[in-house]
C-alpha positions, -999 to 999 in steps of 0.1 A, spaced: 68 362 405 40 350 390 22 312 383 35 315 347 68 331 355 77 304 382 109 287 374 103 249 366 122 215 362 127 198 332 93 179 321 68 204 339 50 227 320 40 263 328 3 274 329 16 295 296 24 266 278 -8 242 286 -29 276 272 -7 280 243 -12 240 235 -48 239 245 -52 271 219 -31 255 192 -54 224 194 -89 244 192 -72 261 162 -60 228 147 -95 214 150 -111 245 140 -93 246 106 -99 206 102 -131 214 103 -129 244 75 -100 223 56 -95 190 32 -97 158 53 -86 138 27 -122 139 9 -130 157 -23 -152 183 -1 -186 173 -15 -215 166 4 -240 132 -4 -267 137 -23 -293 161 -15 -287 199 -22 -260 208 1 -221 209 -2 -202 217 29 -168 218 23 -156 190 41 -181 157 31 -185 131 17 -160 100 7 -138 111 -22 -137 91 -51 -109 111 -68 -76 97 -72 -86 62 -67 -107 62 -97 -82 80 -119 -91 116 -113 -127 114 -113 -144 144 -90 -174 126 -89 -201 101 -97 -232 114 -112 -250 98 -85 -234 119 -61 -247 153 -76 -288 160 -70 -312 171 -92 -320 209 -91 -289 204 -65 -249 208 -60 -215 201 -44 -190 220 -34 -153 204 -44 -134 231 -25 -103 204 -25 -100 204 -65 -117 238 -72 -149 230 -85 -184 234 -77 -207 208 -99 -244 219 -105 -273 193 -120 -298 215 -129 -318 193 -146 -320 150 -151 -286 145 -171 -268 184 -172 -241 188 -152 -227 225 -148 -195 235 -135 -180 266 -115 -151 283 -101 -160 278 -60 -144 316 -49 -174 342 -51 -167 367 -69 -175 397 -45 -151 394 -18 -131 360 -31 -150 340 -4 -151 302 -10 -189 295 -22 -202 273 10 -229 251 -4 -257 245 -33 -293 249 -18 -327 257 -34 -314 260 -67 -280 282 -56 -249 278 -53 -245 299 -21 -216 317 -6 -221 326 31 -196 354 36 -219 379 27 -249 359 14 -246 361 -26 -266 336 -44 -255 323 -79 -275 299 -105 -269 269 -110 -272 267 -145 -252 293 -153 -235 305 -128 -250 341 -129 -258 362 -103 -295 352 -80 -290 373 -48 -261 402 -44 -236 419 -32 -223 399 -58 -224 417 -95 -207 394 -118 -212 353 -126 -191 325 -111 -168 314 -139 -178 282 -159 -155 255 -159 -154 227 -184 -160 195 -168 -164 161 -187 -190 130 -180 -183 94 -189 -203 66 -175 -208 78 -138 -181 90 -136 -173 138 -131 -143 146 -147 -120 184 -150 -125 189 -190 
């Protein structure tokens, strides 16, 4: 019989189980990591959009994505939570686009260098448009209608 076949009393745990917990615990963090933490999945100001950043401002101020403060010039972020990415490519135009590439429906990772990127097999899309920068990609990210009153990023 074997360490993880051993018979056992109630309130000890087989070398099995600790692996299978330990496992289910890396995975649990792992996809935390890749998942909604509560935030609206944007990064802070400066380019980049991980999809996991910054403080949301969402619900709490009725539905608002976003501030306009929180979206760069000639930058982006990624809302993976509510299904938009928000562009500003210049002072006072705000874009929007659906956040799945469409090549392989990957989730776009982050806006960099003028780009709204998707890292699953590196396609590069403007972000004024939405069209295609950088392949395998061949066709645009969708536009999305978003609205801007005050500060405050809305879903048209």
């Amino acid at each position: 019989m074997s360490d993880e076949q051993v018979q056992t009393g109630p309130g000890t745990q087989t070398r099995r189980t600790l692996l299978a917990g330990a496992g289910a615990v890396g995975a649990a963090v792992v996809l935390a990591a890749c998942g909604d933490d509560g935030g609206d999945g944007a990064a802070p100001a400066g380019g980049s959009a991980p999809a996991g950043g910054a403080p949301s401002v969402g619900d709490a101020e009725g539905g608002a994505l976003a501030r306009t403060s929180d979206i760069p010039v000639g930058g982006g972020a990624v809302f993976a939570a509510k299904g938009v990415v928000i562009t500003q490519p210049e002072a006072g135009t705000f874009k929007a686009f659906d956040p799945i590439c469409t090549h392989q429906r990957c989730p776009v990772s982050n806006v960099d260098a003028g780009t709204i990127n998707c890292t699953c097999h590196n396609s590069k899309f403007s972000i004024t448009d939405g069209s295609v920068k950088g392949g395998p990609a061949t066709k645009p990210l969708p536009e999305k209608q978003i609205k801007v009153e005050g500060d405050r990023i809305t879903l048209a």
